[in-house]
N, C-alpha and C positions, 0 to 999 in steps of 0.2 A: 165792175172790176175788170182789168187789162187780162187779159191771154197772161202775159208778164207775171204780173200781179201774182195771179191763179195758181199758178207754176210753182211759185216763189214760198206758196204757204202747204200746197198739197204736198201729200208723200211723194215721193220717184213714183216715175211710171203712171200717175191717176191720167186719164182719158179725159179730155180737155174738147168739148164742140161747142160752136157757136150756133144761133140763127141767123141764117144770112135771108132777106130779100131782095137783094140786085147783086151783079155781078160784080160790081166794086168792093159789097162786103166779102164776097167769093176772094175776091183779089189782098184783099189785108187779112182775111182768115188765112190763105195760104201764106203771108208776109210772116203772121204772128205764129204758123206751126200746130195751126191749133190740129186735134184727129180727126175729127170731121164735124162735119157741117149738117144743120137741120135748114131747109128751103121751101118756103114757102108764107104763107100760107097759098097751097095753090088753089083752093075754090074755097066757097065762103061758111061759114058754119053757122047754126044756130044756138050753138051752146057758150058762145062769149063775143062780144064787139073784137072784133081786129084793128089791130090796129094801124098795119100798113096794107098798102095795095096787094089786091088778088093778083097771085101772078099766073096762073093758068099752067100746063104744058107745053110751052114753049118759052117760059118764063124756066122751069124747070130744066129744059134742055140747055140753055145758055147757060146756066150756072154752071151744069154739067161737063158744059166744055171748057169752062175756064178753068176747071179744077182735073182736066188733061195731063198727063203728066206726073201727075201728083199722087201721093199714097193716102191723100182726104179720102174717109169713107163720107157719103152724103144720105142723107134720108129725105123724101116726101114728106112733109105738116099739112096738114089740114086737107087731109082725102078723105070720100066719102068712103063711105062704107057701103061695100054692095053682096 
């Protein structure tokens, strides 16, 4: 379902984020308004198949910086646990 979409059936106000794994999605999350962004998966996990590329931290940083500017809050996916 679209950002759009989403909007269009939730209350006023419900908090709206996407998964993004490249900066492109970074770039149409911030097109579509969404509140923030989950990025990653940044290293690999054992507890399910992934399904797009590991992006690492520096995968992380670049999403970071295209979401400069912006009032996008973003979170880390797929950190280990130390």
């Amino acid at each position: 379902m679209s950002v759009l979409q989403a909007r269009a059936i939730l209350p006023q106000h419900s908090i709206i984020g996407v998964s993004c794994n490249n900066v492109q999605q970074v770039w149409k999350a911030r097109q579509d308004l969404v509140d923030y962004v989950g990025i990653g998966a940044v290293w690999g996990t054992t507890t399910k198949t992934l399904t797009n590329p590991i992006i690492g931290v520096r995968g992380v940083g670049q999403m970071l910086e295209a979401l400069d500017g912006t009032n996008i809050k973003a979170v880390a996916i797929g950190m280990p646990l130390f």
